[in-house]
C-alpha positions as CSV (number, residue, x, y, z in Angstrom):
1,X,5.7,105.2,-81.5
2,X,2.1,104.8,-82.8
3,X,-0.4,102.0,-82.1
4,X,-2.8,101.1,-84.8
5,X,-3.5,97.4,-86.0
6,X,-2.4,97.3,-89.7
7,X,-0.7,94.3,-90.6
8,X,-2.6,90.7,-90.7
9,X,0.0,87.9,-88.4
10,X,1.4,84.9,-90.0
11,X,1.1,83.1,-86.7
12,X,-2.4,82.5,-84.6
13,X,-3.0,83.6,-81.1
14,X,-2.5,79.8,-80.0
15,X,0.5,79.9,-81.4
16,X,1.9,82.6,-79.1
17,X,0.8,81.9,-76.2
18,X,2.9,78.4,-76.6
19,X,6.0,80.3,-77.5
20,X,5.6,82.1,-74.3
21,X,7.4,78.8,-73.2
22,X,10.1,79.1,-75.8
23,X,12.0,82.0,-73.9
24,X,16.0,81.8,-73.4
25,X,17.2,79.9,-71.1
26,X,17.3,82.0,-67.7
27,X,14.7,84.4,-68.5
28,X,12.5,85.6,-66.1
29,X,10.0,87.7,-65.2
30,X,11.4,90.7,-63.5
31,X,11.0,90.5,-59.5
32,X,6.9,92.1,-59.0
33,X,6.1,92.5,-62.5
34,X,4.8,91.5,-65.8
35,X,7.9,92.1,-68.1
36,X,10.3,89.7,-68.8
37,X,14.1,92.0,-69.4
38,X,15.6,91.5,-73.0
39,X,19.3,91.5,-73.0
40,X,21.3,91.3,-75.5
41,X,22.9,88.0,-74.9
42,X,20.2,86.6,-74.2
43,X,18.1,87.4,-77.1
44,X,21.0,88.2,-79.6
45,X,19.7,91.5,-80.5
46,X,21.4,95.1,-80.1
47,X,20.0,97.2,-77.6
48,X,20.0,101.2,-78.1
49,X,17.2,102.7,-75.6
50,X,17.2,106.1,-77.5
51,X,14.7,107.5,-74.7
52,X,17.3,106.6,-72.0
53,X,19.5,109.0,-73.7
54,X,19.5,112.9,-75.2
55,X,19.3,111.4,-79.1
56,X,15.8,111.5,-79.0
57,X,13.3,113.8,-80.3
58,X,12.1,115.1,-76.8
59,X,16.3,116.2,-76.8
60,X,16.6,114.8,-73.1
61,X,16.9,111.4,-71.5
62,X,13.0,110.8,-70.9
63,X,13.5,107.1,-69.0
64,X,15.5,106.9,-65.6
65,X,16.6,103.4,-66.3
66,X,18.0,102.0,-70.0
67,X,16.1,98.7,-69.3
68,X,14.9,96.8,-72.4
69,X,11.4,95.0,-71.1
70,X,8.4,92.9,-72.8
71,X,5.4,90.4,-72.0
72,X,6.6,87.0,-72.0
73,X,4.0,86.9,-75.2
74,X,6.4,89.8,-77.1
75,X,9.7,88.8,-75.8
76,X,9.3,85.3,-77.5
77,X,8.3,87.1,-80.6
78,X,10.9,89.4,-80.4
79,X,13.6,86.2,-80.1
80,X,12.1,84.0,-83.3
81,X,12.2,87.3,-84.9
82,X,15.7,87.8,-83.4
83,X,17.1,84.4,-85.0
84,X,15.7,84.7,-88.5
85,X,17.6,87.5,-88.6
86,X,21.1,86.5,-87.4
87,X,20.1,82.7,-89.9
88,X,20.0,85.6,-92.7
89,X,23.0,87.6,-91.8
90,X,21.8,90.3,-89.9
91,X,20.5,91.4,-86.6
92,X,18.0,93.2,-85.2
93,X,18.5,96.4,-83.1
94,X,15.9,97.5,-80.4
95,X,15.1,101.3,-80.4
96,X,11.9,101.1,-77.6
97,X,10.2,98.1,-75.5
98,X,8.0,99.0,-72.8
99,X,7.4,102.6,-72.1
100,X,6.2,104.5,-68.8
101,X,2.8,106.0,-68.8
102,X,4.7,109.1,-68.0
103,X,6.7,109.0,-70.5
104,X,3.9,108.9,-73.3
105,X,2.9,111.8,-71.7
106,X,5.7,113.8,-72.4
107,X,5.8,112.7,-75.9
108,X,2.3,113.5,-76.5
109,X,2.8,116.7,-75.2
110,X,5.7,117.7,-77.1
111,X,4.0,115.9,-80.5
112,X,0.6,115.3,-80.4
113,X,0.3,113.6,-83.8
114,X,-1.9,110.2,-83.6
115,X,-0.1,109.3,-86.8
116,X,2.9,108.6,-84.5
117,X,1.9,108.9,-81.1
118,X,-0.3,107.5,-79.1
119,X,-3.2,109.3,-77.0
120,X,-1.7,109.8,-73.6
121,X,-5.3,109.4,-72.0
122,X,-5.9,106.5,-74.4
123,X,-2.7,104.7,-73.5
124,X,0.7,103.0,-76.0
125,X,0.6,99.7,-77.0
126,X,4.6,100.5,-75.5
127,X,3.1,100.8,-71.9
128,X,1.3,97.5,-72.4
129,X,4.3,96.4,-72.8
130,X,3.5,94.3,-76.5
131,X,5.5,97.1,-78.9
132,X,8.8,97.3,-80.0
133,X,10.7,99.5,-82.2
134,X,13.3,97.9,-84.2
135,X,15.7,98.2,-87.3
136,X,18.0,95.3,-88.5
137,X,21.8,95.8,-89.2
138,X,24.4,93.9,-91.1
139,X,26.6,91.0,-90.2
140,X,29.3,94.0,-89.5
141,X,27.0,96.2,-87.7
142,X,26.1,98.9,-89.5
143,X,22.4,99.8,-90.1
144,X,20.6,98.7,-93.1
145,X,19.4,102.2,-95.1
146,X,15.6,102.6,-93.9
147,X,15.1,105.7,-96.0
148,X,14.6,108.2,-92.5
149,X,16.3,107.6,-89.0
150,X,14.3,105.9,-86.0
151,X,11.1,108.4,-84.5
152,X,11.4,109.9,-88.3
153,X,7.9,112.0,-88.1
154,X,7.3,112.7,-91.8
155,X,5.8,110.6,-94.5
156,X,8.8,109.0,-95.7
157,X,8.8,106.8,-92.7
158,X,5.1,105.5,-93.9
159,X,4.9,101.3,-95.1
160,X,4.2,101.7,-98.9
161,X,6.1,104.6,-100.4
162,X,6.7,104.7,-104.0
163,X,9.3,107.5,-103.8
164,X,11.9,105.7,-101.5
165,X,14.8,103.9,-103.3
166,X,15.1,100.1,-103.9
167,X,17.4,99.6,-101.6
168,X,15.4,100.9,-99.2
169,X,12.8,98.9,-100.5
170,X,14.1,96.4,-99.8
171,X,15.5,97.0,-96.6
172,X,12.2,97.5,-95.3
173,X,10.3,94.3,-96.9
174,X,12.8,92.5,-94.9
175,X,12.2,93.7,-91.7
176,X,8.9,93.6,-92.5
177,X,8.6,89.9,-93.1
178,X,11.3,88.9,-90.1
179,X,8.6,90.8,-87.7
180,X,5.6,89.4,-89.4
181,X,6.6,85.7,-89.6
182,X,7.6,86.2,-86.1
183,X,3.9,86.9,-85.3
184,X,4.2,90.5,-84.8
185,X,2.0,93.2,-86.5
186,X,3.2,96.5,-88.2
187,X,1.4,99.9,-88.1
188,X,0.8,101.9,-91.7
189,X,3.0,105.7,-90.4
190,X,6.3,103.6,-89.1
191,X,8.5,101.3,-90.8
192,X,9.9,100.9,-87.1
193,X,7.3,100.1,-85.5
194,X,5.7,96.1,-84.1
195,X,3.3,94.9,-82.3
196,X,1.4,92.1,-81.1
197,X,-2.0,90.8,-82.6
198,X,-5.0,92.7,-80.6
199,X,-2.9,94.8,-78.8
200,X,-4.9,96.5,-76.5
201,X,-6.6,93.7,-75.2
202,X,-3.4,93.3,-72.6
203,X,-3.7,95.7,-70.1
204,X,-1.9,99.2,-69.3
205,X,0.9,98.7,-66.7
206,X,2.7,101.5,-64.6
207,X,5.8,99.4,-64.0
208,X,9.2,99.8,-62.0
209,X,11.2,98.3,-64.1
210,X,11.4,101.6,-66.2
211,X,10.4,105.2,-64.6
212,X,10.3,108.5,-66.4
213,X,12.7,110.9,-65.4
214,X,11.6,113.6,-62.6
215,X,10.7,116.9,-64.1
């Protein structure tokens, strides 16, 4: 859930904003905003919006709608990254996308940890809609063995542990390299956790397309 540059890109900023070009066929911008909707058959990736749900650390549904949404510049990330995955056997499985501002409230009420949570008043690299949280699974869809569950706040869910099994290792140099070749950047506290080159250059949005749920 954090937002701190980490990770160098194997991919230049030219280089992206070509690929915004390279989206699935029949993807659009949704009607009045920024965000282009990732679907699953679209993108061939799984889609589980924990925050639309209660299986979340807040233990309530925080988001109104279970609506998976990027910039054009992440969402053609997110499908190169999408079809290394399935060319290796596996597929990738979306946790978080864009996020409300409201919603970052609430989780920076509940936790305010910058290890793992953005500044409310500073503003997610989610809500700029350039973040996404993501774990692969295999080619029978069970999840690879990250070493902690998604939104894991403790320091096993830190990049470079030495204390973490080789299979988890492993498991997590993969993903690692999918979303990295695919131009995205990862954070140092979450092995769940990409997001695009110079983040917070791209602006804040307060979109429709997903709304906190009413208090």
């Amino acid at each position: 859930m954090q937002e701190n540059l980490e990770s160098g890109t194997l991919r230049g900023a030219s280089q992206l904003t070509a690929e915004t070009s390279a989206l699935p066929a029949g993807a659009s911008s949704v009607a009045g905003s920024e965000l282009v909707e990732i679907t699953s058959s679209q993108y061939r990736v799984d889609i589980d919006l924990v925050y639309a749900t209660a299986n979340n650390f807040a233990g309530r549904p925080v988001y109104a709608q279970a609506r998976c949404a990027l910039r054009p510049e992440a969402a053609a990330c997110l499908l190169h990254a999408a079809r290394a995955a399935y060319r290796a056997g596996y597929r990738l499985k979306v946790f978080d996308a864009y996020r409300p501002p409201r919603a970052q409230q609430i989780f920076w009420a509940l936790c305010p940890d910058p290890r793992y949570i953005a500044d409310a008043s500073q503003g997610s690299n989610h809500t700029r809609g350039v973040a996404v949280d993501v774990t692969l699974m295999d080619a029978h869809g069970k999840p690879l063995d990250m070493g902690t569950g998604f939104d894991a706040m403790e320091d096993l869910s830190h990049h470079d542990r030495d204390d973490l099994p080789q299979q988890v290792q492993r498991n997590r140099c993969l993903l690692l390299g999918i979303m990295l070749q695919a131009g995205f950047c990862s954070i140092a506290t979450e092995w769940w956790h990409y997001e695009l080159p110079d983040s917070k250059s791209y602006a804040l949005l307060d979109d429709s397309v997903v709304t906190a749920v009413p208090e």
